[in-house]
C-alpha positions, 0 to 999 in steps of 0.5 A, spaced: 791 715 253 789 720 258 797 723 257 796 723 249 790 727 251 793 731 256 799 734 252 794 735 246 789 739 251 796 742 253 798 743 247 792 748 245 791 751 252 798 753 251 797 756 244 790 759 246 794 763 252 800 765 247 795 768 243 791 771 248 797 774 252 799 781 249 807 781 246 812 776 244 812 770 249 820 768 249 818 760 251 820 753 247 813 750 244 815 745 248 815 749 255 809 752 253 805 746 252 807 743 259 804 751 262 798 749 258 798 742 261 799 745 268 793 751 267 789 745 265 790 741 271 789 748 275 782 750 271 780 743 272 781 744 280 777 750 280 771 747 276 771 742 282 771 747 287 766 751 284 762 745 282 762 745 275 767 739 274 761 735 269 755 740 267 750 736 261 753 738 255 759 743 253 763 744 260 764 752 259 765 754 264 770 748 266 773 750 259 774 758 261 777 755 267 783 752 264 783 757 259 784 764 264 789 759 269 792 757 262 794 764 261 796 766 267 801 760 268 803 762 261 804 769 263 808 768 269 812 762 267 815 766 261 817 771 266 821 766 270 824 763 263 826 769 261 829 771 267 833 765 268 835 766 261 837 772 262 842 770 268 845 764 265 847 769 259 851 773 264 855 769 267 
């Protein structure tokens, strides 16, 4: 049950940041829900650093987490989709 909701989790994180990111992202769906599963990996591992993994109630700031590393995994993992298909084109 722990993967079903990793990938909706992904899946949400993945949307939330194509949102957030200004200009068309060049991603699959597919492609897209795997870097919010990985932005969601990433926050969750920042909330533990910081210490705010498990707070009483609505783990905001664990939330904020997955989100800004969700945008930023989306953001340079559409960068190096598109360059990589971009050579595989050329040649």
């Amino acid at each position: 049950m722990g993967w079903l909701w990793a990938i909706i989790v992904g899946f949400v994180l993945g949307l939330v940041a194509k949102a957030i990111i200004p200009g068309k992202q060049h991603s699959p769906l597919w492609l897209i829900t795997i870097f919010g599963i990985i932005g969601g990996l990433i926050g969750n591992a920042l909330a533990g650093a910081f210490g705010i993994e498990s707070t009483p109630g609505i783990d905001w700031g664990r939330h904020a987490l997955q989100v800004i590393a969700a945008v930023v995994v989306v953001g340079l993992g559409d960068m190096l989709y598109v360059s990589l298909r971009g050579r595989r084109e050329r040649a």
